[in-house]
Backbone bond lengths (Angstrom), bond angles and torsions (degrees), N, CA, C in turn:
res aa  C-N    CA-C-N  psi(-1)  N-CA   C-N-CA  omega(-1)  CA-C   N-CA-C  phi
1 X - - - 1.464 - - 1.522 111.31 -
2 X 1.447 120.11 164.24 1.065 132.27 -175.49 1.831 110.05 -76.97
3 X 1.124 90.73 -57.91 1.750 103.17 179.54 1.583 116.14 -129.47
4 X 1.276 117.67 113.24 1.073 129.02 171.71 1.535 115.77 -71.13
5 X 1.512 126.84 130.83 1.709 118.72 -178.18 1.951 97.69 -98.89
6 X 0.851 125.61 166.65 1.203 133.16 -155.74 1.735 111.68 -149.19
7 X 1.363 142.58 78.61 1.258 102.02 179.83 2.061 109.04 -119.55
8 X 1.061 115.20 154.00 1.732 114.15 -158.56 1.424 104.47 107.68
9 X 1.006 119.12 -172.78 1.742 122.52 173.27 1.915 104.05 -111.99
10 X 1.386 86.80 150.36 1.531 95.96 162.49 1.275 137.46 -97.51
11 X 1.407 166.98 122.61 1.488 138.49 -129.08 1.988 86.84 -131.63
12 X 1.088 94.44 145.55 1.306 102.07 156.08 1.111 121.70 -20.19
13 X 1.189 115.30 -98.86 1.722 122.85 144.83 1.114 136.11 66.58
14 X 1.934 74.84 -97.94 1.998 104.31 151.30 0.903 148.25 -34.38
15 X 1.349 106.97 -5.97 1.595 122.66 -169.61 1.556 86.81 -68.86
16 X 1.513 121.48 -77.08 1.317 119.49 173.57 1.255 132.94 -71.17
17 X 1.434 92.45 94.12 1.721 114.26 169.92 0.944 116.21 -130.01
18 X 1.414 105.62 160.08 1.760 135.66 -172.23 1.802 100.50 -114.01
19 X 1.447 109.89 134.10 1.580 115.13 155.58 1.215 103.50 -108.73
20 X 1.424 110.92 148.64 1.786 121.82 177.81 1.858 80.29 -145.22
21 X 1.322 99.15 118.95 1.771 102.60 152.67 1.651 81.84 -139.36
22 X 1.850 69.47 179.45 1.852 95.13 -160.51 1.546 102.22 -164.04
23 X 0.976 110.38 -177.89 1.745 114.36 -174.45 1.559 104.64 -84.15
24 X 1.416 106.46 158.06 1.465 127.24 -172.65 1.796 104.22 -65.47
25 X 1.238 124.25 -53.20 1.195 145.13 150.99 1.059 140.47 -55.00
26 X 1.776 124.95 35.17 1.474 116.58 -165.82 1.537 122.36 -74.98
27 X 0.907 108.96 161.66 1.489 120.38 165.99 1.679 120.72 -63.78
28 X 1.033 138.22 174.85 1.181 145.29 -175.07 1.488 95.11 -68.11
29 X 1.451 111.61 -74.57 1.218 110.90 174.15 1.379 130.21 -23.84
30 X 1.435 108.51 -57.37 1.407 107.00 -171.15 1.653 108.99 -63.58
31 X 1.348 104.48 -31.22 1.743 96.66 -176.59 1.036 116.92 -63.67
32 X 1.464 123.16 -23.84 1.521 133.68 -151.07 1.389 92.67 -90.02
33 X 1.489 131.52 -33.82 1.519 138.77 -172.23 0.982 115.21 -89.02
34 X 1.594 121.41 -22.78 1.509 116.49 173.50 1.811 99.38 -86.75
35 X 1.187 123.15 -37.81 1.509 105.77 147.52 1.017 142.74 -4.88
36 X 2.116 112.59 -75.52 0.827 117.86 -150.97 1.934 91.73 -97.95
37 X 1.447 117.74 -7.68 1.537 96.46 162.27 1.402 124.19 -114.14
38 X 1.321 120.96 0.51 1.630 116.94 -176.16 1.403 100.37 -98.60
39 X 1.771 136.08 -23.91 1.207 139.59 -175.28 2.014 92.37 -69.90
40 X 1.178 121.27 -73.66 1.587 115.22 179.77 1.493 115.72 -55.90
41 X 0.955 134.82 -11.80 1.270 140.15 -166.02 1.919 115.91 -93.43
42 X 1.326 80.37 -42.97 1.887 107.72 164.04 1.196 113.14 -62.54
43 X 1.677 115.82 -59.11 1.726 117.14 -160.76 1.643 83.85 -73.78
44 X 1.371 139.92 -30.20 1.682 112.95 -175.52 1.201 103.97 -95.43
45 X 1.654 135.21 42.15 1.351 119.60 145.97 1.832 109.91 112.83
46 X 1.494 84.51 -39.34 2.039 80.32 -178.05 1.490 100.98 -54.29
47 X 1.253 98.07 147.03 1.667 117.60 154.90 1.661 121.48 -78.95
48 X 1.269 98.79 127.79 1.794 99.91 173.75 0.997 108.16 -93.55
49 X 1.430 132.25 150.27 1.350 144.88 175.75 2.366 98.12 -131.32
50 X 1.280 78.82 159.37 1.664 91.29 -167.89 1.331 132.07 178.51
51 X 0.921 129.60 120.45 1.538 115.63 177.56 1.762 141.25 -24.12
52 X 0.866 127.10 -171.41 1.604 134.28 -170.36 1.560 102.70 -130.46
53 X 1.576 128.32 13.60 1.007 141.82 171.51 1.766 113.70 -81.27
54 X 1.413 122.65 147.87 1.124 133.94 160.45 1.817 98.36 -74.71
55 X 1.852 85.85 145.52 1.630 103.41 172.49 1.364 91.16 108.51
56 X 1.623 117.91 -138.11 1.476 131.12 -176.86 1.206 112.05 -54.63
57 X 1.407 122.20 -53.12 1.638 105.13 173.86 1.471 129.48 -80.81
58 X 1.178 118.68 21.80 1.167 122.15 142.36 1.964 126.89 -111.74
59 X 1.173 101.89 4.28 1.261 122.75 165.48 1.662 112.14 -89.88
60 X 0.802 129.55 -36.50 1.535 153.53 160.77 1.741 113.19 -32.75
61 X 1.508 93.41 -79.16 1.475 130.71 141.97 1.851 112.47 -6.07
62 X 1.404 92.94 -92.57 1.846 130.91 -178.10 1.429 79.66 -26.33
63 X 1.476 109.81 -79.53 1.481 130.34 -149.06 1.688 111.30 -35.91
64 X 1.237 90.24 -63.79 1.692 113.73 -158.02 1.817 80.92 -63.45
65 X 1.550 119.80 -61.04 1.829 105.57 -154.23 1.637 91.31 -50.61
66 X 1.407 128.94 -51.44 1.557 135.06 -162.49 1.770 119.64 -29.18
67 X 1.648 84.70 -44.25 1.246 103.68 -179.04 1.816 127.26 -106.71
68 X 1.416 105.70 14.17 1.412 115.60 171.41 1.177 119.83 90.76
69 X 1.607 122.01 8.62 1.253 150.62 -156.35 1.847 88.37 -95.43
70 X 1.846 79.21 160.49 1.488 100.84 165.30 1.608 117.30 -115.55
71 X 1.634 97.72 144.52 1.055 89.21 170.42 2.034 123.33 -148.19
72 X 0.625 109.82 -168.92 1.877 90.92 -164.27 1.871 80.24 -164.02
73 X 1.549 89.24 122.88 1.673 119.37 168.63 1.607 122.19 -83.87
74 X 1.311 126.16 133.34 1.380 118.01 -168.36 1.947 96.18 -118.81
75 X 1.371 92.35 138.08 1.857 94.04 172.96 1.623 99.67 -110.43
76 X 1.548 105.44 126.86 1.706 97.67 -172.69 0.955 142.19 -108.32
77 X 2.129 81.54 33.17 1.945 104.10 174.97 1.475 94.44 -143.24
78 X 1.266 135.15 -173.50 1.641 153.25 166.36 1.775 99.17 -58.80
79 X 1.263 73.09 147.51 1.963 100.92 -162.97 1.668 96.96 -60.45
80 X 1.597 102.66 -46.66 1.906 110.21 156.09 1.420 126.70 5.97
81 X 1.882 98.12 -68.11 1.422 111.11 -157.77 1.384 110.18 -121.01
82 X 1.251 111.65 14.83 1.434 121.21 -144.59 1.642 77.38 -112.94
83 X 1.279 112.98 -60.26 1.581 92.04 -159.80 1.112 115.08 -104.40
């Protein structure tokens, strides 16, 4: 994109980040796996990035605040249609 909108601050940080999305509807499984890598992944500092979707990207989300983590939400059209 041409121009990215931004609102909150961005930290240094951020540079190193991870996105994990996933379907609105996961399976047991899938919750249990985004668990077992965005919960360790958070407490050592990476940033999660993820959608504004119910399911994994808000499991994504859950994870990282739980554990003191950061994390930064992506909308993956104009603010327009988005909300």
């Amino acid at each position: 994109p041409l121009l990215l909108w931004v609102r909150g601050r961005l930290d240094p940080l951020d540079r190193l980040a991870l996105a994990i999305v996933g379907p609105r509807n996961p399976s047991s499984y899938a919750r249990l796996m985004t668990t077992a890598l965005a919960r360790p992944l958070a407490a050592q500092g990476l940033t999660l990035v993820s959608g504004l979707a119910h399911g994994i990207d808000g499991e994504v989300h859950r994870e990282a605040l739980e554990v003191g983590g950061r994390t930064l939400a992506v909308v993956g059209q104009g603010l327009g249609t988005a909300l």
